[in-house]
N, C-alpha and C positions, 0 to 999 in steps of 0.2 A: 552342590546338592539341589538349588534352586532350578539350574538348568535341567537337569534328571527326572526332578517332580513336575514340571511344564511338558517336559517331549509327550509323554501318553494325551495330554489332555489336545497338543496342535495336530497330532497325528490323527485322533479323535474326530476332530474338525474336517482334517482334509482327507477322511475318506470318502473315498466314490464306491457306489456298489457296482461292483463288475458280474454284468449278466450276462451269462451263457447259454445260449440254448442246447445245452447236453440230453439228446433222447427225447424232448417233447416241452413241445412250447406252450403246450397248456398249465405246464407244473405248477404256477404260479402268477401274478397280477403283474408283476414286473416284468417277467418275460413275456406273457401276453402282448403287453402294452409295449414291449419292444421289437415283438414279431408285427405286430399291427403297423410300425411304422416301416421297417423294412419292406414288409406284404404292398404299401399304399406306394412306398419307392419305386419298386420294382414295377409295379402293375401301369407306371408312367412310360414303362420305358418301350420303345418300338423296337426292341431287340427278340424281346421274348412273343414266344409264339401266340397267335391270337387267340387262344383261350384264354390266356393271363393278361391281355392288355385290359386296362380298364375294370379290370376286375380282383380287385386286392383279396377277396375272400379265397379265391382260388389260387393266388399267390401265396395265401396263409398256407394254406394246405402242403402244397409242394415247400414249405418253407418246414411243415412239422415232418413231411416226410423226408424231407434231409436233412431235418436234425437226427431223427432216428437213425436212418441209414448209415449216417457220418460222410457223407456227401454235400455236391457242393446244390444250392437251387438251381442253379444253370442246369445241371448237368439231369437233374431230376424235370425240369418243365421243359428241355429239349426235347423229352425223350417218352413222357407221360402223356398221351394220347387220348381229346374224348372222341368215342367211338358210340354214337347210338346210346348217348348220354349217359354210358358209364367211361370211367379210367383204365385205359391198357399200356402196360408196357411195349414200347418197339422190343422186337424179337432180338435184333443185336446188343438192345442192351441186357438183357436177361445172361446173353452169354456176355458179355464182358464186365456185368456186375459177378457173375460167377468164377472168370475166371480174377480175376482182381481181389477175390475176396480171400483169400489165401488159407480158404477151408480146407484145399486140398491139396494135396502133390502135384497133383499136373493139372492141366487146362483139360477142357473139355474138349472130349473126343469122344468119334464118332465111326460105328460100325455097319459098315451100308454095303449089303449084300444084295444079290436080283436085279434084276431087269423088266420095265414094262410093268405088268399087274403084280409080280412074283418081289417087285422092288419092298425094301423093308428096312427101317435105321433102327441103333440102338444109341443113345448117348450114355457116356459112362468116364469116371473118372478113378484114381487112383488117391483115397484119403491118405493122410502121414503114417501108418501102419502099414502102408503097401496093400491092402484090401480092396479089390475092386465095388467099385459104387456104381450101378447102374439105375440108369430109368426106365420107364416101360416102353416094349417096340412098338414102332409106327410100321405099317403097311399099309401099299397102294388101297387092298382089301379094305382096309380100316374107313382111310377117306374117302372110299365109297357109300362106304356103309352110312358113314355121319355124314355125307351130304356136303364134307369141301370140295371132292371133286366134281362134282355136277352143277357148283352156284355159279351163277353170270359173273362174267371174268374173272373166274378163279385162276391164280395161277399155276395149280397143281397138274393143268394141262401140258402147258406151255414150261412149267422150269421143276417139274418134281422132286428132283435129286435136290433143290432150295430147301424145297417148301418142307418136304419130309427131313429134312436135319432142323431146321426150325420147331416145327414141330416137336420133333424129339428133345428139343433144345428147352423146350417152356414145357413140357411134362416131365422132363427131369431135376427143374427147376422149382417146379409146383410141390413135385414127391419129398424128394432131398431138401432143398432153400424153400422153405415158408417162413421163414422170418427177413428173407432179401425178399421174396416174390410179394407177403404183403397184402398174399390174397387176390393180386389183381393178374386177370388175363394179359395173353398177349395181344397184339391187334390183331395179327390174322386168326386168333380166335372168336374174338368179338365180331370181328367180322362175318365169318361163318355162324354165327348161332341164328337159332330160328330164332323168327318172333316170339315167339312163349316164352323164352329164356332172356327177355329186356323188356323195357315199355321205353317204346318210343313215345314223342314229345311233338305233339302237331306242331309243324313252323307255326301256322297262322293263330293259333293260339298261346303258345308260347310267345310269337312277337307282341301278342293283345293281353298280355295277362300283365291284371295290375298297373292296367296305363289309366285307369278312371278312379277315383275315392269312392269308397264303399261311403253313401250317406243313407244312412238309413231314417225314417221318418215314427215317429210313436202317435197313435192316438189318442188324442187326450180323455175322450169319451169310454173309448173300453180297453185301452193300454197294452193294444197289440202292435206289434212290431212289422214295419211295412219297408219292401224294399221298390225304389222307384221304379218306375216300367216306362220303357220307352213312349207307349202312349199317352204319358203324363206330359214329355217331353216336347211330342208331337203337338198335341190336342189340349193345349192348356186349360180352353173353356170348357172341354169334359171335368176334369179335376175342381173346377169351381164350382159346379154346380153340385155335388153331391153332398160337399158340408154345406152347403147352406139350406139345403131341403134337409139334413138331421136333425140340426138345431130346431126347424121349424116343426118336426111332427112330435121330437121332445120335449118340448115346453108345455106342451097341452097331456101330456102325460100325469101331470103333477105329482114331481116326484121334488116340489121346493121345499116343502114342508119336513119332510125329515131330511135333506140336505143341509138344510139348516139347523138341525138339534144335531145332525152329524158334527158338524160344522164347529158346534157349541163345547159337545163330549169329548170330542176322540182330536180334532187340531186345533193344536195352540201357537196361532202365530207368533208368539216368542219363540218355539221354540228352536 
């Protein structure tokens, strides 16, 4: 009986909390704080592509993103692209997250009729009912219109019959799989969007942002908030001279006298 009433309290003792990241590594402090040290792992490593090196925030990310997905990180930061400082999926993987996902009957397939301008894809699959699933058609016409076919070095000159099943590939993905897709473009969408549709990121400011400490300075006289200017930095003896001619034209102000019953009424240096 003795041994029987001991086993719950050692087992008690020797348990370890086993954390998962099932679906989202925010869910909790534990997993947080277990995602943060994989994230700082990973982001050492020269394997992964150089938006992740060095950079464990960004390692978190693709870390909650394949938790969600049920995928592996590798396979999510190989493949998750920054593009004009947003995230795209590569276009093969949209089609081999979709066909992998076992939403449907068959693999994605695709119906490419015409030639030239007249060229046009449809992507489309067969769900477990036998009901065809289709996405919406791409035409030459289309990428005219939106402006992939005319951007500098686009490849819809040179390899069409690619680019339009691609295409049709990540709008049928978009339609159908929004909870694979995620929300996020592909790259040669990203790619092609006008400026209006991102804010680009100066290099040269971005390389300059946040390499100096904000020190900000207060006046003690009227208690306004001053931020340093390079001609303080330059020109030290301008900066000296200015407090010391205030001091001097306020003292003859006389304002000692109720400074002092201030002084008396209202602070109490105890306190």
């Amino acid at each position: 009986m003795s041994e029987t009433t001991n086993k719950p309290a050692v087992q008690v003792q020797n348990t370890s909390v086993d954390i998962k990241l099932d679906g989202n590594v925010f869910s909790g402090w534990h997993e947080f704080q277990a995602a943060g040290k994989m994230a700082a792992a990973l982001s050492q490593s020269t394997i992964v592509p150089r938006d992740y090196q060095k950079n464990p925030g960004n390692c978190l990310i693709a870390l909650d993103m394949a938790s969600r997905m049920g995928t592996s990180p590798m396979m999510v930061m190989q493949n998750l692209y920054i593009v004009n400082g947003r995230p795209a999926w590569s276009t093969q993987y949209i089609v081999a997250m979709i066909n992998s996902s076992r939403k449907y009957k068959t693999e994605l397939q695709y119906d490419l009729t015409g030639s030239g301008d007249s060229l046009q894809c449809t992507a489309w699959v067969l769900d477990k009912s036998g009901h065809k699933v289709t996405g919406p058609t791409i035409t030459m016409q289309m990428a005219k219109d939106e402006g992939w076919y005319g951007r500098n070095g686009s490849k819809w000159k040179t390899m069409p019959e690619v680019m339009i099943r691609y295409r049709a590939a990540s709008f049928f993905g978009r339609l159908n799989c929004p909870d694979m897709m995620m929300g996020i473009y592909s790259t040669d969408e990203v790619v092609e969007m006008t400026p209006d549709q991102y804010s680009v990121v100066d290099a040269e400011v971005k390389e300059k942002a946040n390499q100096q400490p904000l020190d900000f300075q207060v006046d003690k006289e009227t208690g306004e908030v001053k931020e340093p200017q390079k001609a303080a930095l330059e020109a030290p003896a301008e900066t000296v001279e200015p407090p010391q001619k205030r001091p001097a034209e306020k003292v003859s102000a006389k304002p000692s006298a109720p400074a002092e019953q201030d002084g008396q009424q209202t602070f109490d240096p105890g306190f």
